[in-house]
Every structure is written in structure tokens, then in C-alpha cells.
Backbone bond lengths (Angstrom), bond angles and torsions (degrees), N, CA, C in turn:
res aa  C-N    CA-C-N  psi(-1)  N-CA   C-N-CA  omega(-1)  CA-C   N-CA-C  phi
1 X - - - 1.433 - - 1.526 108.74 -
2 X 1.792 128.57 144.82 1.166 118.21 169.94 1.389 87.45 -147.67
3 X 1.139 89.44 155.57 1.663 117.25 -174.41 1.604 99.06 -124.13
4 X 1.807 109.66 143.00 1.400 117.54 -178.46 1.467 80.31 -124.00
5 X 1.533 110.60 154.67 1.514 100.25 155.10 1.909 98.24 -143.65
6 X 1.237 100.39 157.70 1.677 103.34 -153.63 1.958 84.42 -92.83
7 X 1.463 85.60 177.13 1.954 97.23 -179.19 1.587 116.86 -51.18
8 X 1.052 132.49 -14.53 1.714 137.95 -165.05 1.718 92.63 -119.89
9 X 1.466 108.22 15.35 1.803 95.85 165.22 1.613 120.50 85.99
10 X 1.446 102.45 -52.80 1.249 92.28 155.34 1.623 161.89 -61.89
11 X 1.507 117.05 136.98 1.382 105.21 -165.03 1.868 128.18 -53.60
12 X 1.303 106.76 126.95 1.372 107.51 -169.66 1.439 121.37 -98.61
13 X 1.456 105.89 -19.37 1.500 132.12 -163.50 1.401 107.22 -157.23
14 X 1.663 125.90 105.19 1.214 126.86 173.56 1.660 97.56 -115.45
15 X 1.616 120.67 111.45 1.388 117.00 170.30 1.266 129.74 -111.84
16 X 1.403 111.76 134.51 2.047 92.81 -165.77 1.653 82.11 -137.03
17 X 1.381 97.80 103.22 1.701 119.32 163.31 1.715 115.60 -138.90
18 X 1.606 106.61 165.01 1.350 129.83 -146.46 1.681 92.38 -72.18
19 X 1.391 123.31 144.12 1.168 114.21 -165.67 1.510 124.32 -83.33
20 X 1.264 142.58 153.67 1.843 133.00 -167.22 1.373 96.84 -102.38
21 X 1.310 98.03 130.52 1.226 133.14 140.14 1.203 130.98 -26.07
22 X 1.539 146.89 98.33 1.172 134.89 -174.16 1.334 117.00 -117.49
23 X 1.314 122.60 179.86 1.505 129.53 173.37 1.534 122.54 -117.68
24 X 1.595 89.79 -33.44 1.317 121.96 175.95 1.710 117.70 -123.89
25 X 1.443 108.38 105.29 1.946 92.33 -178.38 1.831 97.57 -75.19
26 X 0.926 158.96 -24.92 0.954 153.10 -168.68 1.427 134.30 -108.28
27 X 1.206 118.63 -20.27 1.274 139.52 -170.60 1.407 100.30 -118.58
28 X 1.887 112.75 167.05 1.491 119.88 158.44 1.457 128.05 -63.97
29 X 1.270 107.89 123.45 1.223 116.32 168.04 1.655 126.58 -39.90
30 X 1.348 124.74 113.04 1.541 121.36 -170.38 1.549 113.15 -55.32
31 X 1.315 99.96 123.39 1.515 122.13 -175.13 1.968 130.46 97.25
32 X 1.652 97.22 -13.26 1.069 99.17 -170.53 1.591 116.98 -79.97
33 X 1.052 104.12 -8.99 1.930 111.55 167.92 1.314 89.46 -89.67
34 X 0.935 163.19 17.06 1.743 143.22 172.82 1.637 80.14 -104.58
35 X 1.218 95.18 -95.27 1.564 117.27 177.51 1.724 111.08 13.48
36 X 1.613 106.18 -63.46 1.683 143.30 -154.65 1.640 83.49 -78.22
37 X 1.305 114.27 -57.14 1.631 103.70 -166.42 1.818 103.37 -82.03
38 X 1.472 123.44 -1.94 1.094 100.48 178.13 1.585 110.99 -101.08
39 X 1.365 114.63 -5.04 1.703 131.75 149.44 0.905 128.00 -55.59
40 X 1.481 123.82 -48.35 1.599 150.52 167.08 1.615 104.98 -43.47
41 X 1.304 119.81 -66.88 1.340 136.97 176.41 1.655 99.67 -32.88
42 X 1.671 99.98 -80.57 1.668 108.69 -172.18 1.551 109.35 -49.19
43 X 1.070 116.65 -33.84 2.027 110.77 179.23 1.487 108.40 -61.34
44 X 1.637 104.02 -50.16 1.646 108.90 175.38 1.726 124.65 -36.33
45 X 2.028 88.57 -48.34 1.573 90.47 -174.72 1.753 109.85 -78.85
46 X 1.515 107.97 -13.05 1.758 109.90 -161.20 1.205 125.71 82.36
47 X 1.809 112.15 11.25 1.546 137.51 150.82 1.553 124.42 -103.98
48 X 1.326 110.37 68.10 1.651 123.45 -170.56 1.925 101.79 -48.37
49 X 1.100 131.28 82.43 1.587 123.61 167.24 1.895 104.53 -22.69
50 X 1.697 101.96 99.08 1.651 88.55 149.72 1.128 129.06 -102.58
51 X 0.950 136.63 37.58 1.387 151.04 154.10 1.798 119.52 -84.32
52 X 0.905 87.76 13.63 1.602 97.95 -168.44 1.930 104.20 -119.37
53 X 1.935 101.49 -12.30 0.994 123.42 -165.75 1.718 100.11 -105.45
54 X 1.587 108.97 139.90 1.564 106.57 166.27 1.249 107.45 -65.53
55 X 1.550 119.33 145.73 1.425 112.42 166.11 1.345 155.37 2.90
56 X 1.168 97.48 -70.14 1.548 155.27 143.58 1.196 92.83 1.42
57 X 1.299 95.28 -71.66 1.785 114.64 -125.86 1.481 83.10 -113.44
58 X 0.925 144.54 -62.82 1.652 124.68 138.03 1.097 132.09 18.04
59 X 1.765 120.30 -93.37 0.941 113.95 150.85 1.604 149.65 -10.19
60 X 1.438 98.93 -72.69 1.663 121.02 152.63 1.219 114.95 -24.45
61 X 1.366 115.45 -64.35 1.839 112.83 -164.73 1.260 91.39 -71.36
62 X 1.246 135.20 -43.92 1.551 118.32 -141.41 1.477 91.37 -75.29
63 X 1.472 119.64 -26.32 1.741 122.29 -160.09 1.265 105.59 -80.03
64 X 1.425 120.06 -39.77 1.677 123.75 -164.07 1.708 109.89 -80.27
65 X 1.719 110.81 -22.35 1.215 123.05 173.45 1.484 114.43 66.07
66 X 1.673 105.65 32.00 1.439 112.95 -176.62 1.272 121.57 -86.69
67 X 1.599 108.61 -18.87 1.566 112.13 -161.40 1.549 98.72 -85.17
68 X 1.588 121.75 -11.21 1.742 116.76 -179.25 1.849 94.82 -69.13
69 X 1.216 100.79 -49.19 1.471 90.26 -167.39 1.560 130.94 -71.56
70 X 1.306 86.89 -38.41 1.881 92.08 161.16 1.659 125.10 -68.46
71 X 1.039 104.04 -12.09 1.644 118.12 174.72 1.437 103.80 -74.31
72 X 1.468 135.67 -34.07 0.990 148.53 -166.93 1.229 97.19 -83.04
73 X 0.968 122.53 -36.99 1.634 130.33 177.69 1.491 118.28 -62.68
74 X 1.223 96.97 -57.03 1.585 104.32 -179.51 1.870 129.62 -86.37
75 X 1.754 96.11 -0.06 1.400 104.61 171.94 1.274 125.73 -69.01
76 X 1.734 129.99 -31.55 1.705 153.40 168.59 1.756 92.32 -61.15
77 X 1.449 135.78 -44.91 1.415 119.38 -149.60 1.942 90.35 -85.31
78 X 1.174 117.75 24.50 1.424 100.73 -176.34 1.173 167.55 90.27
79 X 1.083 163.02 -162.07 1.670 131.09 124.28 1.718 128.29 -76.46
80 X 1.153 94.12 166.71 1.578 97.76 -175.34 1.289 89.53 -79.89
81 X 1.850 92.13 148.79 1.229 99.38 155.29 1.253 119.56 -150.24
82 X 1.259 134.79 27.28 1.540 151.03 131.47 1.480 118.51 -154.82
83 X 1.606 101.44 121.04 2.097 108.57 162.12 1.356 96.30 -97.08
84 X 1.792 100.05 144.63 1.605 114.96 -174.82 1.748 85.98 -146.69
85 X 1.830 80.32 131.30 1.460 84.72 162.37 2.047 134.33 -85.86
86 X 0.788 96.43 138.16 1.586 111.16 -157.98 1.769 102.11 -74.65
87 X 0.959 88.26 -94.69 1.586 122.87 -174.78 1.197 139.34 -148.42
88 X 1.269 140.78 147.08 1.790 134.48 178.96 1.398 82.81 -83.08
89 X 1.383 132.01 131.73 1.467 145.19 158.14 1.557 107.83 -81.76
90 X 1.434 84.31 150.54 2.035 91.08 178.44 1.035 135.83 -37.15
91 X 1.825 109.40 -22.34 1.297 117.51 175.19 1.725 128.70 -78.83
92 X 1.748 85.70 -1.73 1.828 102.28 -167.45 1.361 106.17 107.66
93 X 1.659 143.34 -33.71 1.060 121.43 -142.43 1.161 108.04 -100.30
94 X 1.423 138.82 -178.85 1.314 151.07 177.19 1.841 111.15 -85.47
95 X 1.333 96.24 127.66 1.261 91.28 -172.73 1.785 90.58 -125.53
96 X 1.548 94.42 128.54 1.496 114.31 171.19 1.746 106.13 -103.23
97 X 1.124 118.50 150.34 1.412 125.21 129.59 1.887 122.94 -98.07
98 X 1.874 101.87 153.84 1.138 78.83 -175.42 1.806 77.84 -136.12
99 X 1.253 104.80 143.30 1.471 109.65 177.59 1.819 104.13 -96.18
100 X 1.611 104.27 141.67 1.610 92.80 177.47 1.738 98.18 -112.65
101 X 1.706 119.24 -136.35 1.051 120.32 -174.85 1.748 92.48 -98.18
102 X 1.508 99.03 -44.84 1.805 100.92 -168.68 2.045 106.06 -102.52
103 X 1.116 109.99 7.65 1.211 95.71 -170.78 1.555 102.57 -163.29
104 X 1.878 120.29 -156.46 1.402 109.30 -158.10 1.502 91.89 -177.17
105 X 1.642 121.80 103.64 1.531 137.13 -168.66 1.701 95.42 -96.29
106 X 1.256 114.74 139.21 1.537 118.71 173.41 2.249 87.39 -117.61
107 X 1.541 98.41 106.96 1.480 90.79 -169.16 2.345 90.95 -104.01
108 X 1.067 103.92 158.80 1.109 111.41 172.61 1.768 119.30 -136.07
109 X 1.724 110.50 136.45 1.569 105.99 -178.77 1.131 124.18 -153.44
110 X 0.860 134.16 161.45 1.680 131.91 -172.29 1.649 103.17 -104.77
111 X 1.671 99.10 179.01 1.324 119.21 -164.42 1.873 95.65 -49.12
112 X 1.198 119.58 160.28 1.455 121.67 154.31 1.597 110.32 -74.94
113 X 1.649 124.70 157.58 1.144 150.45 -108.00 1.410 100.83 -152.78
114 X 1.274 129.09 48.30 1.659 109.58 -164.76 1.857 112.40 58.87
115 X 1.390 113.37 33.21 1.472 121.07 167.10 1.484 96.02 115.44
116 X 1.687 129.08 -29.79 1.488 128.99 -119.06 2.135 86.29 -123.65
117 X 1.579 109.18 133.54 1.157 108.72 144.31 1.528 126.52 -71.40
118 X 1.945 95.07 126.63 1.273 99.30 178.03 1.525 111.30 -104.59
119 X 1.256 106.25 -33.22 1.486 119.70 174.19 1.299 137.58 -124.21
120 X 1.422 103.03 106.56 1.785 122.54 -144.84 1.872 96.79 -127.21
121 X 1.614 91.99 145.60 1.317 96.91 161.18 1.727 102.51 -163.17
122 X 1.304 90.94 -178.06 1.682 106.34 164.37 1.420 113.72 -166.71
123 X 1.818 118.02 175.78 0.603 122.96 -167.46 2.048 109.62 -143.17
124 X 1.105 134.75 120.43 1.215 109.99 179.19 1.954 107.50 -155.61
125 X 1.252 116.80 130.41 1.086 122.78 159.04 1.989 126.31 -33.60
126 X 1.276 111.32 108.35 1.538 107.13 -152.44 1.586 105.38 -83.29
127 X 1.474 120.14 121.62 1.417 142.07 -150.12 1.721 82.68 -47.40
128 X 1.679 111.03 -71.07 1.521 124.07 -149.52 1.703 102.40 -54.57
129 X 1.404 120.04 -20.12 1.737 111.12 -145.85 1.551 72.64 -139.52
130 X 1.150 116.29 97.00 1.421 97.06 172.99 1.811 114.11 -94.62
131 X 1.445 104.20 142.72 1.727 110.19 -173.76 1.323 112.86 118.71
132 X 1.371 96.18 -5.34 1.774 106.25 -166.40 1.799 90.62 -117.26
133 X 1.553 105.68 138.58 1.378 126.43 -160.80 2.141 78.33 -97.63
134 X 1.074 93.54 150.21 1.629 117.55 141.86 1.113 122.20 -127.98
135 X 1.266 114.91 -178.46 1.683 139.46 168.82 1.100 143.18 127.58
136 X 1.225 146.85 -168.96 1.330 128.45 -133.02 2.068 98.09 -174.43
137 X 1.700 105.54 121.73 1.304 93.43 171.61 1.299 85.64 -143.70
138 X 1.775 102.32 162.65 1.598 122.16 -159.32 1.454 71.41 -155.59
139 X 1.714 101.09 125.08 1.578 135.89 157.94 1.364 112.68 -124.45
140 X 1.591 100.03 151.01 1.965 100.75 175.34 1.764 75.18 -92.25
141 X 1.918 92.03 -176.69 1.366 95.00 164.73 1.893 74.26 -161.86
């Protein structure tokens, strides 16, 4: 279970999912910075690699038709130019930051999947509206 709670205290995010698997409680999970920067790449160009994605989760993006619009988002902030690993967050997952030229993604992920991200997210301040958070997370359960 994790609980977010926004600036005025109240709960913003109550999550109750199946718990991850790790290899490492403290450190990054092996492969998930390769993985993250070879995702990173495809958003840059506005060709997200799903093959890099479990099925699943595959599927999903291509259906919800979210990754055209957030791509649009993240094409103005630039190129990358440093991912740093953060922390394993409460939920288990790996939390990167990635600094660009115009902006700054807080991405989050779980263990790899038979090679494959299954559990991906991010987080980023939206270029056009600025003050306003986006983002996007995809869990199996």
C-alpha cells in the first residue's frame, strides 16, 4: 500500500497493489537504466520502442493512444543530458531522474520482465501550462 498526500495534507494517492520483487532492496534493479535510456531515446524521436515493453503493457499504450500525446510534450524539453538513479520508492520501483536541456522527468520502474518493462511511469512538469504536473503510470497486477 502507498499513500501520497498533496501540500494541504490531504490524501492524493491511496495505492494498494501486489508487492515487487526485487534483487536489490537498495540499489537499481539490473537492466533498468539501459532499458529507461533506450525508451528515453524512442520518446525523443516520437518512436517509443515497444519491444522493450511486456506485452501487456504494449498492448496498453498502443490502445489508450497516450504515448502520441505525451511525446509531444517531451519533444520542446530537448535532449537528455543526465539519468541519475534516485531511489527504490516504497512501492519497490526504481526511481530515476532525468535532466533535459529545457526541462526535468522524475521516471519510475520495476524489476525487468524476462528482459521487458512491465512497470513504468513518470512524472513531469507540463512545458505549455506551466505548474501543472503530468504523467503517466502502467502496473501489472
Amino acid at each position: 500500500m502507498a499513500i501520497s498526500l498533496a501540500a494541504d495534507g490531504k490524501v492524493q494517492i491511496l495505492q494498494f497493489t501486489n508487492a515487487i520483487v526485487r534483487s536489490t532492496p537498495r540499489g537499481p534493479e539490473p537492466g533498468t537504466e539501459a532499458a529507461l535510456r533506450r525508451y528515453i531515446a524512442g520518446f525523443s524521436k516520437g518512436q517509443p520502442d515497444y519491444d522493450d515493453l511486456t506485452p501487456e503493457m504494449a498492448d496498453g499504450a498502443r490502445k489508450h493512444g497516450t504515448m502520441a500525446d505525451i511525446m509531444k510534450d517531451f519533444q520542446p524539453m530537448g535532449a537528455l543530458q543526465s539519468l541519475t538513479f534516485q531511489k527504490v520508492t516504497v512501492e519497490g520501483l526504481d526511481q530515476y531522474e532525468a535532466v533535459y536541456a529545457h526541462g526535468r522527468v522524475t521516471f519510475t520502474m520495476g524489476p525487468l520482465v524476462n528482459g521487458k518493462m512491465q512497470d513504468f511511469g513518470f512524472t513531469y512538469s507540463d512545458p505549455k501550462n506551466r505548474g501543472i504536473d503530468r504523467g503517466l503510470m502502467v502496473r501489472h497486477d
